[in-house]
PDB file of the backbone (N, CA, C, O) and the ligand in Angstrom, with CONECT records:
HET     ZN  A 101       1
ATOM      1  N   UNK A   1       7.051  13.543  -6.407  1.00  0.00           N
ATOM      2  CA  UNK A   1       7.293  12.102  -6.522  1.00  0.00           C
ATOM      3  C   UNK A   1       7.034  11.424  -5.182  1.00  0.00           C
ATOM      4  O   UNK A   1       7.510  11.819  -4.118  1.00  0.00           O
ATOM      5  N   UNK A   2       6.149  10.249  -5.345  1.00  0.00           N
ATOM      6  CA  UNK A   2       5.720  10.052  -3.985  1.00  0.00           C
ATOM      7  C   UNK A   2       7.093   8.614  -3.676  1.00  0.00           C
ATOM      8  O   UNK A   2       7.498   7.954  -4.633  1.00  0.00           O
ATOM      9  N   UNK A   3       7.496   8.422  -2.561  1.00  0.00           N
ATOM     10  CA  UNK A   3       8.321   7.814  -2.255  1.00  0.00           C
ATOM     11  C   UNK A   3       7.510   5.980  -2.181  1.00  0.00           C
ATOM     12  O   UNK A   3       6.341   5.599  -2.238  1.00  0.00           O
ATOM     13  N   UNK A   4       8.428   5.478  -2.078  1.00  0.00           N
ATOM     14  CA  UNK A   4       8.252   3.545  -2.131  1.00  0.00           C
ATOM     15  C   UNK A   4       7.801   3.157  -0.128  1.00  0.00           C
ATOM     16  O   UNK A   4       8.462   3.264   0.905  1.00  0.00           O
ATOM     17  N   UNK A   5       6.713   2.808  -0.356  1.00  0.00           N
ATOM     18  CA  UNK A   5       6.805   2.232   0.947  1.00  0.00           C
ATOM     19  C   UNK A   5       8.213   0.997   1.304  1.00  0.00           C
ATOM     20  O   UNK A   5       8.733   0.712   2.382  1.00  0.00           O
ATOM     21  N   UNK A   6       8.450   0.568   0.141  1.00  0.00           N
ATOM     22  CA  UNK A   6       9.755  -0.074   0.167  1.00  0.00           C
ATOM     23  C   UNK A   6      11.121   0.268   0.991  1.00  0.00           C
ATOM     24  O   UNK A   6      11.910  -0.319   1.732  1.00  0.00           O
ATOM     25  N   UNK A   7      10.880   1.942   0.259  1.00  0.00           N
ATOM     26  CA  UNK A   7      11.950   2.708   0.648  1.00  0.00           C
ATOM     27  C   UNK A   7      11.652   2.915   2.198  1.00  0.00           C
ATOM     28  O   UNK A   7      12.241   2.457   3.177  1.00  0.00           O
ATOM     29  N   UNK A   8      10.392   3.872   2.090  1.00  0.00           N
ATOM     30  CA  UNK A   8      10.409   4.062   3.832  1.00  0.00           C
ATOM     31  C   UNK A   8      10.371   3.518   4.815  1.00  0.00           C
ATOM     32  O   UNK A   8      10.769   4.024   5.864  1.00  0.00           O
ATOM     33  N   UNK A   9       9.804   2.164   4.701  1.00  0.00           N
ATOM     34  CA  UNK A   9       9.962   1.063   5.324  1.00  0.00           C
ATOM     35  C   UNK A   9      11.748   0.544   5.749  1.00  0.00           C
ATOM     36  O   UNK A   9      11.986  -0.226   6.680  1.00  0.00           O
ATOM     37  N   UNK A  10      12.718   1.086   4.950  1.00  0.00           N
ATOM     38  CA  UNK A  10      13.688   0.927   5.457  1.00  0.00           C
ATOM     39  C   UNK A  10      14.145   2.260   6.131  1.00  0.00           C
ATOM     40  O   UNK A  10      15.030   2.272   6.986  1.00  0.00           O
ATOM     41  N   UNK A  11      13.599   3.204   5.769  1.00  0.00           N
ATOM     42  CA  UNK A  11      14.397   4.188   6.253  1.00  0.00           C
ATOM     43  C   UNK A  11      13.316   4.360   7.882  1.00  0.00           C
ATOM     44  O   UNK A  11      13.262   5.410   8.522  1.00  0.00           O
ATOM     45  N   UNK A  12      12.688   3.290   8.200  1.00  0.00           N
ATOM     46  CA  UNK A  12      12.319   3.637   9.564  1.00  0.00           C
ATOM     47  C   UNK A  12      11.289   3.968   9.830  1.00  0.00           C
ATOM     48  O   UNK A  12      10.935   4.123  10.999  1.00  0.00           O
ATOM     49  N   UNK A  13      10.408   4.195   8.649  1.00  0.00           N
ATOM     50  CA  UNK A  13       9.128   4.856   8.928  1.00  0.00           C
ATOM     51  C   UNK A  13       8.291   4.522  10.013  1.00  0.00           C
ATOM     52  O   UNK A  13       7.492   5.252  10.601  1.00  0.00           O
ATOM     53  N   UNK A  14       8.628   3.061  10.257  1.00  0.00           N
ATOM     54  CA  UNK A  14       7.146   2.393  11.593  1.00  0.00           C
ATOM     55  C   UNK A  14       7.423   3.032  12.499  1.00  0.00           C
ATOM     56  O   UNK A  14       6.579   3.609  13.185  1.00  0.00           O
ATOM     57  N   UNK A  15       9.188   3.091  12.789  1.00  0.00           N
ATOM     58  CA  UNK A  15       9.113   3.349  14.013  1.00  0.00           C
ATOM     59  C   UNK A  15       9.406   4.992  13.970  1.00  0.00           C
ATOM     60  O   UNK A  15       9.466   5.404  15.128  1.00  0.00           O
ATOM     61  N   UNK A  16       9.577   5.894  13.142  1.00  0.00           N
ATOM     62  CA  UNK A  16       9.575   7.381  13.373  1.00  0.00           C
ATOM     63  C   UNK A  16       8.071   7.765  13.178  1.00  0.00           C
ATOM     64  O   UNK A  16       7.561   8.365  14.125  1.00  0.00           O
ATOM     65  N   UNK A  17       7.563   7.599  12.473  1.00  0.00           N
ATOM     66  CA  UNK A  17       6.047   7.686  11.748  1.00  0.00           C
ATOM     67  C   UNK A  17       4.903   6.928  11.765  1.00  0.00           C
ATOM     68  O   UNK A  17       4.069   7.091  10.874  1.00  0.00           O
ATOM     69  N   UNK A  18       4.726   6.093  12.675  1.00  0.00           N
ATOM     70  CA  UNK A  18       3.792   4.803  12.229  1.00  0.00           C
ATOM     71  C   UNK A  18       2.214   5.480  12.308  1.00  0.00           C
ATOM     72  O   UNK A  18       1.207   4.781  12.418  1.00  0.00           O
ATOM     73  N   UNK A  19       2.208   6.160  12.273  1.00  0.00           N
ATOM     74  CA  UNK A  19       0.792   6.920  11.736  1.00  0.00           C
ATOM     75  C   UNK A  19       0.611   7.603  10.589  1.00  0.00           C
ATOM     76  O   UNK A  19      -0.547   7.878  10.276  1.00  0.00           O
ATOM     77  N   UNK A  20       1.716   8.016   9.724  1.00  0.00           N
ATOM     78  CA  UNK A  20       1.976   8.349   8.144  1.00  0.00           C
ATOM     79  C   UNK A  20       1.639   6.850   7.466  1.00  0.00           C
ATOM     80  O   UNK A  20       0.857   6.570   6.557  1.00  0.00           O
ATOM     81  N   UNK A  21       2.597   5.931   8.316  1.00  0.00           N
ATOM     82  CA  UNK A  21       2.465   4.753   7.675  1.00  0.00           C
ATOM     83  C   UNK A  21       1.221   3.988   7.582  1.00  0.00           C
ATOM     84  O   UNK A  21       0.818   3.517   6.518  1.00  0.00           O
ATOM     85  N   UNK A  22       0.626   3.869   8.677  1.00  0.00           N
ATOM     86  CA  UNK A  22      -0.943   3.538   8.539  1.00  0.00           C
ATOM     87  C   UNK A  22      -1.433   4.552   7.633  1.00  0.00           C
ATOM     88  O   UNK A  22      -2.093   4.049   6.724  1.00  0.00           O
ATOM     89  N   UNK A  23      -1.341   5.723   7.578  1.00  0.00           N
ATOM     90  CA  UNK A  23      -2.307   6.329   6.523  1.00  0.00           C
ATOM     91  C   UNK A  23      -2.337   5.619   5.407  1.00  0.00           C
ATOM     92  O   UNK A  23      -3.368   5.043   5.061  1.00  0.00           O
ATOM     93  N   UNK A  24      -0.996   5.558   4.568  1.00  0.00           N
ATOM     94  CA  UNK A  24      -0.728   5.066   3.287  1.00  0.00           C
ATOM     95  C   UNK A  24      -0.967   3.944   3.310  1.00  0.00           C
ATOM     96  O   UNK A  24      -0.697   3.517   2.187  1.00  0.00           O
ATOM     97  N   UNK A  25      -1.546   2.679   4.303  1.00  0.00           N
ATOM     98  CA  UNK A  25      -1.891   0.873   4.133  1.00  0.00           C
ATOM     99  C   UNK A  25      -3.429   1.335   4.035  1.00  0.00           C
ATOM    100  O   UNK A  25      -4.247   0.712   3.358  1.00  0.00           O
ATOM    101  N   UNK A  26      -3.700   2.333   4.677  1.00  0.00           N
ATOM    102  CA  UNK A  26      -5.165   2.246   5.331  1.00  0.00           C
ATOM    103  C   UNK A  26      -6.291   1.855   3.738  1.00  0.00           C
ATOM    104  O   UNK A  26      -5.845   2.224   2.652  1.00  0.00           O
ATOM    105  N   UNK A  27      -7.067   1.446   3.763  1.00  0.00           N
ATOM    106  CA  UNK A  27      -7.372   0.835   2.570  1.00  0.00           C
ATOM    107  C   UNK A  27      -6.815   0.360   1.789  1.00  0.00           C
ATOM    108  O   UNK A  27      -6.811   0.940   0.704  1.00  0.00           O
ATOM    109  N   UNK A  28      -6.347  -0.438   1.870  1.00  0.00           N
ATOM    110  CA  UNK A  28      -5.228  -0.694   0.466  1.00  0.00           C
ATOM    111  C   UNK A  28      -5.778  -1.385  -0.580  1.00  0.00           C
ATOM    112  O   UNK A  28      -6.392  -2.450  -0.524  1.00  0.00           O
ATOM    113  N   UNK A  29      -5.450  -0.528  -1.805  1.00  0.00           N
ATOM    114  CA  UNK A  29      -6.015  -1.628  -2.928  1.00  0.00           C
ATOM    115  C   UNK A  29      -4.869  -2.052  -3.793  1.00  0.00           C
ATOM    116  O   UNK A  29      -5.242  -2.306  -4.938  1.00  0.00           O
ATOM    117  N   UNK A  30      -3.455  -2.221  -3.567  1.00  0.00           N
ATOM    118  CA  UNK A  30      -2.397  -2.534  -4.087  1.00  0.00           C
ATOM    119  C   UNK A  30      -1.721  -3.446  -3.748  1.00  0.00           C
ATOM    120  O   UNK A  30      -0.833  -2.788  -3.205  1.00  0.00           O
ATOM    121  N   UNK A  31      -1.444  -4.375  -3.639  1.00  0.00           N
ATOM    122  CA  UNK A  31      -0.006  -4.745  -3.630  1.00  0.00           C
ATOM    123  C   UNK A  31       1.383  -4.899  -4.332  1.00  0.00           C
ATOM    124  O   UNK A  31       1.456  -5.209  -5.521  1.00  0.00           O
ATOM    125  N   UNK A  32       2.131  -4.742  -3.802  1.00  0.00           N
ATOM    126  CA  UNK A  32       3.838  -4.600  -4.451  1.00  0.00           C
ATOM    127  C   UNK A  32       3.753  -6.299  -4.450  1.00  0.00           C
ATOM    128  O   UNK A  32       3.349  -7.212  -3.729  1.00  0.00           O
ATOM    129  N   UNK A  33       4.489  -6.060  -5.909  1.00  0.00           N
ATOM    130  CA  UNK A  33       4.838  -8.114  -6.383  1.00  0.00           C
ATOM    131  C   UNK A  33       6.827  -8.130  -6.020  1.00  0.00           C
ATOM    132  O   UNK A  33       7.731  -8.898  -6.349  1.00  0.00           O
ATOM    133  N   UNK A  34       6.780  -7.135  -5.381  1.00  0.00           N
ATOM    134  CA  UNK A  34       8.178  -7.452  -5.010  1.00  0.00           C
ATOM    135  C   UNK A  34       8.444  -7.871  -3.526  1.00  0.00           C
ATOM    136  O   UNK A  34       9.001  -8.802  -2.944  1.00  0.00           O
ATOM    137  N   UNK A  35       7.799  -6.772  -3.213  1.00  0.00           N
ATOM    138  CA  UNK A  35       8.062  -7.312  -1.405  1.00  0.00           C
ATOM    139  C   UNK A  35       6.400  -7.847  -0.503  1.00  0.00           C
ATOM    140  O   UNK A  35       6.181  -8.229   0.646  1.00  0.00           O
ATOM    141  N   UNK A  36       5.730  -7.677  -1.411  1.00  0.00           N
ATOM    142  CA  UNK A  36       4.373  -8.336  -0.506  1.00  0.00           C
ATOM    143  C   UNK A  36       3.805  -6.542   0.333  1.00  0.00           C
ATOM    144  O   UNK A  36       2.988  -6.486   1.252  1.00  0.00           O
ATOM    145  N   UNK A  37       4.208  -5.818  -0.032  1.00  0.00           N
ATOM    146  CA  UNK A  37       3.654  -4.916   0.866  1.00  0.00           C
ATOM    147  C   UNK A  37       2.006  -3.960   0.365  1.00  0.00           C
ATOM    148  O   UNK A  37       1.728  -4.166  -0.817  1.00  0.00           O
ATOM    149  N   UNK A  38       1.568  -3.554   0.686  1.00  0.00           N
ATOM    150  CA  UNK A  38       0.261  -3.002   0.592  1.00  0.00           C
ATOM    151  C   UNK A  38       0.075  -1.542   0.619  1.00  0.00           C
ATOM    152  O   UNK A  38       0.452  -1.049   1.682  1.00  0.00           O
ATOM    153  N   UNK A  39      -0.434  -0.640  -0.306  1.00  0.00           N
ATOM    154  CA  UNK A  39      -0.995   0.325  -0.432  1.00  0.00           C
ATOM    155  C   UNK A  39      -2.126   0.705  -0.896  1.00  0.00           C
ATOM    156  O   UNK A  39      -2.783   0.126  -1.761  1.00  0.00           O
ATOM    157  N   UNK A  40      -2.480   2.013  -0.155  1.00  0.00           N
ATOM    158  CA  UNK A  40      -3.839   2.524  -0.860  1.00  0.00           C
ATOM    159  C   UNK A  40      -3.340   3.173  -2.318  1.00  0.00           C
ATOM    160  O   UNK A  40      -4.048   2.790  -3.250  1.00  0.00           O
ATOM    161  N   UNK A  41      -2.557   3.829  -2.593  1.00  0.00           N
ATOM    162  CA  UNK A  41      -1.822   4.233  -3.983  1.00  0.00           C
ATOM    163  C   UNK A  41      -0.693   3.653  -3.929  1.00  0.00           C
ATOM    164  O   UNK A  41       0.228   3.609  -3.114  1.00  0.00           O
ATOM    165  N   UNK A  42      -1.058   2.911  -5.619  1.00  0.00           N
ATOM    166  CA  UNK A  42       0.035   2.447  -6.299  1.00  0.00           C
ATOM    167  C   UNK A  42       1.100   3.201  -6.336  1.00  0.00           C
ATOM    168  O   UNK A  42       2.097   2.523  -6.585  1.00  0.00           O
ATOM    169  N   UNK A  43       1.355   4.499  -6.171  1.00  0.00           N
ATOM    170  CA  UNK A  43       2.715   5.190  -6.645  1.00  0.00           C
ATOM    171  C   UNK A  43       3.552   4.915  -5.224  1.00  0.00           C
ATOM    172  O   UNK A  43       4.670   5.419  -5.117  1.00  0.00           O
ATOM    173  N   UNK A  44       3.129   4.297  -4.388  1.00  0.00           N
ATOM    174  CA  UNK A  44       3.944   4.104  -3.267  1.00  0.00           C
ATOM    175  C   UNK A  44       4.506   2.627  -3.372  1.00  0.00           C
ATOM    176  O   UNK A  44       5.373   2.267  -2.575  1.00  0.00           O
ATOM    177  N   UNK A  45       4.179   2.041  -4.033  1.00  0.00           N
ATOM    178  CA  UNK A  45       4.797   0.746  -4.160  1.00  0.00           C
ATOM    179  C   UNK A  45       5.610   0.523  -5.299  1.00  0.00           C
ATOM    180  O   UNK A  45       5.461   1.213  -6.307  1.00  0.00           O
ATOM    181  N   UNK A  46       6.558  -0.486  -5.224  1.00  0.00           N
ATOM    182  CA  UNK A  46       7.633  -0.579  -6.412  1.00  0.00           C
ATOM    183  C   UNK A  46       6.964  -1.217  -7.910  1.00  0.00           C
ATOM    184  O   UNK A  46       7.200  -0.928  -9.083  1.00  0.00           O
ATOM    185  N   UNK A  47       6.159  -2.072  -7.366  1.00  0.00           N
ATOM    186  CA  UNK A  47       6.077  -3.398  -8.495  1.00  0.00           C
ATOM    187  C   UNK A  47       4.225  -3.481  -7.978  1.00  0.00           C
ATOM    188  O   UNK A  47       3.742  -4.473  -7.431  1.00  0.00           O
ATOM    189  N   UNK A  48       3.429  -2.196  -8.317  1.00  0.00           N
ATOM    190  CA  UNK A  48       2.453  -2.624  -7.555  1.00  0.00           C
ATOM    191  C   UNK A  48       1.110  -2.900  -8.493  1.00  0.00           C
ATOM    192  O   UNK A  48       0.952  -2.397  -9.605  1.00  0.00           O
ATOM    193  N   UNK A  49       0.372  -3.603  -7.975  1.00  0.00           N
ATOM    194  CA  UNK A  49      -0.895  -4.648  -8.459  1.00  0.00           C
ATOM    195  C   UNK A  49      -2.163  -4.612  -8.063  1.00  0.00           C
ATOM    196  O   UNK A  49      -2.510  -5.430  -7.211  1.00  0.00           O
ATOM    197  N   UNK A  50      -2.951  -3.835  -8.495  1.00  0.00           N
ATOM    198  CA  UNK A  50      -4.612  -4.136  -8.112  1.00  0.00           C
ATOM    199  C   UNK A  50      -4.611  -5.195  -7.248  1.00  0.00           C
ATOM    200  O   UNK A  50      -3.817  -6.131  -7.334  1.00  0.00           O
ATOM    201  N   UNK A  51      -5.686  -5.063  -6.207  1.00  0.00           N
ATOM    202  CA  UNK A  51      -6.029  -5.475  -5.399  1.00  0.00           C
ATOM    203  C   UNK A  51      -7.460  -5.935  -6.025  1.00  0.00           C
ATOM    204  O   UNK A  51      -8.176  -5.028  -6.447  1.00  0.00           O
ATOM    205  N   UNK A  52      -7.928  -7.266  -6.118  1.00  0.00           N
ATOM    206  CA  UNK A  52      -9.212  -6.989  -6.396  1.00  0.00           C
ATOM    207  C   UNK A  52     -10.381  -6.860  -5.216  1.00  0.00           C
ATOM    208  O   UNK A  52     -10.613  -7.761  -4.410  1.00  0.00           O
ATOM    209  N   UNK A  53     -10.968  -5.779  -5.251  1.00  0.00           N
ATOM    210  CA  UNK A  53     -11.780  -6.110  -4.080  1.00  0.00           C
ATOM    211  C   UNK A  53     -13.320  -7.075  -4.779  1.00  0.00           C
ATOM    212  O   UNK A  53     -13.917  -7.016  -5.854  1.00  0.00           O
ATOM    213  N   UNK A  54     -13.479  -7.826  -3.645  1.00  0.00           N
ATOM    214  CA  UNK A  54     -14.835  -8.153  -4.045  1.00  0.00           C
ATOM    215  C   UNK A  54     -16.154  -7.468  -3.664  1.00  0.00           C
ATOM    216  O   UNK A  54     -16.528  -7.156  -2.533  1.00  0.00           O
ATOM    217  N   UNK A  55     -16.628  -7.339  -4.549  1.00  0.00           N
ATOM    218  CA  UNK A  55     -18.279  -6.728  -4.224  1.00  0.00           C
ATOM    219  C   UNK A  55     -19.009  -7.381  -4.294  1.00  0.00           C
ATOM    220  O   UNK A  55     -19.072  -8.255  -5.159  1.00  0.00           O
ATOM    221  N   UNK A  56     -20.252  -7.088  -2.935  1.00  0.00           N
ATOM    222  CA  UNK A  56     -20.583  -7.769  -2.719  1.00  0.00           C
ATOM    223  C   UNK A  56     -21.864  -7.837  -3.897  1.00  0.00           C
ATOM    224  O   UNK A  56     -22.634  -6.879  -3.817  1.00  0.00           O
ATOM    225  N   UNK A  57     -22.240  -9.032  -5.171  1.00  0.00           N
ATOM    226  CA  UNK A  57     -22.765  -8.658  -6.288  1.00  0.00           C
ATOM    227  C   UNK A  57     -24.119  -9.093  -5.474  1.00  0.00           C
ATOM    228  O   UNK A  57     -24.250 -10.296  -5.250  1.00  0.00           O
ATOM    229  N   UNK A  58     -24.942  -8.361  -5.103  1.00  0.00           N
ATOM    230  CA  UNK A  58     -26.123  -8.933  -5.005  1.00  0.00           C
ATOM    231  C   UNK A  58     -27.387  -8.602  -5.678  1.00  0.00           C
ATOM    232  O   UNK A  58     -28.322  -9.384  -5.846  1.00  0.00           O
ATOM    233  N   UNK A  59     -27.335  -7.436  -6.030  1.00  0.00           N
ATOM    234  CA  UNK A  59     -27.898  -6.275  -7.001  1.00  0.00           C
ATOM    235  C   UNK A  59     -27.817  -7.028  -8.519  1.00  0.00           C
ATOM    236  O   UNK A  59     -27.191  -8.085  -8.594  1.00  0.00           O
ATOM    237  N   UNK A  60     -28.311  -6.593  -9.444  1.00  0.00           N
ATOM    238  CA  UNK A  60     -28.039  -7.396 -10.806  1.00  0.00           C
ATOM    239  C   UNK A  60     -28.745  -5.919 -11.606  1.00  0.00           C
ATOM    240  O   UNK A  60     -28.844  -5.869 -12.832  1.00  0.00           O
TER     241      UNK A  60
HETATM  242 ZN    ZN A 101       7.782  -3.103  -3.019  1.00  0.00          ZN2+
END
């Protein structure tokens, strides 16, 4: 079970870990609709939401 950036974010993560923690923002295609926070996987966020990325459509 992967934990809530929610959660770790309180339990300290920036400042024990802040390189775990960048791993898990590093691309992010999520956001949590609860606290505004950002992940690359959804299972780390509480309430979390596609990100849409845009591409760039130039191709057809
Ligand atoms: Zn959240």
């Amino acid at each position: 079970m992967s934990k809530k950036l929610c959660k770790l974010v309180s339990d300290d993560i920036l400042e024990n870990d802040i390189k775990a923690y960048t791993k898990l923002v590093n691309e992010a295609r999520f956001v949590c609709k609860k606290c505004g926070r950002v992940a690359k996987d959804e299972d780390n966020l509480c309430k979390p939401k596609a990100i849409k990325v845009k591409k760039s459509k130039k191709a057809d």
